[in-house]
N, C-alpha and C positions, 0 to 999 in steps of 0.2 A: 547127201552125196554118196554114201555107201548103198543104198536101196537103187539109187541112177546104175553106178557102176555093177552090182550085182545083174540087174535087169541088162545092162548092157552087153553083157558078156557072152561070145561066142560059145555055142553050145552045136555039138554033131549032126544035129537034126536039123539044123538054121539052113534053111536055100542060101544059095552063094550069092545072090545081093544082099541079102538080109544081113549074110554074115560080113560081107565087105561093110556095109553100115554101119551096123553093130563096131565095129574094128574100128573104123575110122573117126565115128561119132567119138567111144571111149577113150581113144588116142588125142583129140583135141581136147575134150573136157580133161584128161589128165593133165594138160600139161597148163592149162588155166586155173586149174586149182592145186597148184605143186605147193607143197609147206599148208595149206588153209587147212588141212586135219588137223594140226599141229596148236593151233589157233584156241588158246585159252578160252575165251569169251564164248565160243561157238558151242565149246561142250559143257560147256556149265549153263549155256541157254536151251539146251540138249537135255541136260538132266533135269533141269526145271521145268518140265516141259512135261504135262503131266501124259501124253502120248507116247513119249520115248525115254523115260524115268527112268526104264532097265538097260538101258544105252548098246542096244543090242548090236552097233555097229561098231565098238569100240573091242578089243581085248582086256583081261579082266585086269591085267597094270593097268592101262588109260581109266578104266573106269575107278579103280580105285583112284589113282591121281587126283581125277576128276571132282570127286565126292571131297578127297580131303583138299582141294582146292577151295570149294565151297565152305567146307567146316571153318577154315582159314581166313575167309572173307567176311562171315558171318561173325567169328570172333571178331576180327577188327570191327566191324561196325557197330558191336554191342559193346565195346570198350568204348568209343566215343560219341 
């Protein structure tokens, strides 16, 4: 989602369809994935992911979060 919106993003040098595109494309897919960053599951399948490990599209709270989200799960499941 973050590498879409990156790429999607009007830039000075974009032809004015392109950049109309660009806008309109970024503006629908925002609002279809409003709250889905947020989305526990997604970034723990992000960091396990041995592609995207260093979770480059997150800030370095989320990624902590993230990690100790995992730590957290991983203990539960080795306690039962």
């Amino acid at each position: 989602m973050s590498a879409l919106q990156k790429y999607m993003t009007v830039h000075d040098d974009d032809l004015g369809y392109i950049a109309r595109f660009k806008s309109a494309a970024l503006d629908d897919f925002q609002q279809r994935v409003t709250g889905v960053n947020g989305v526990e599951v997604l970034r723990i399948a992000t960091a396990l992911d041995p592609r995207y490990k260093t979770l480059p599209c997150l800030s370095p709270e989320e990624k902590d979060q993230t990690w100790m989200a995992i730590e957290e799960k991983l203990s539960v499941a080795v306690c039962h």
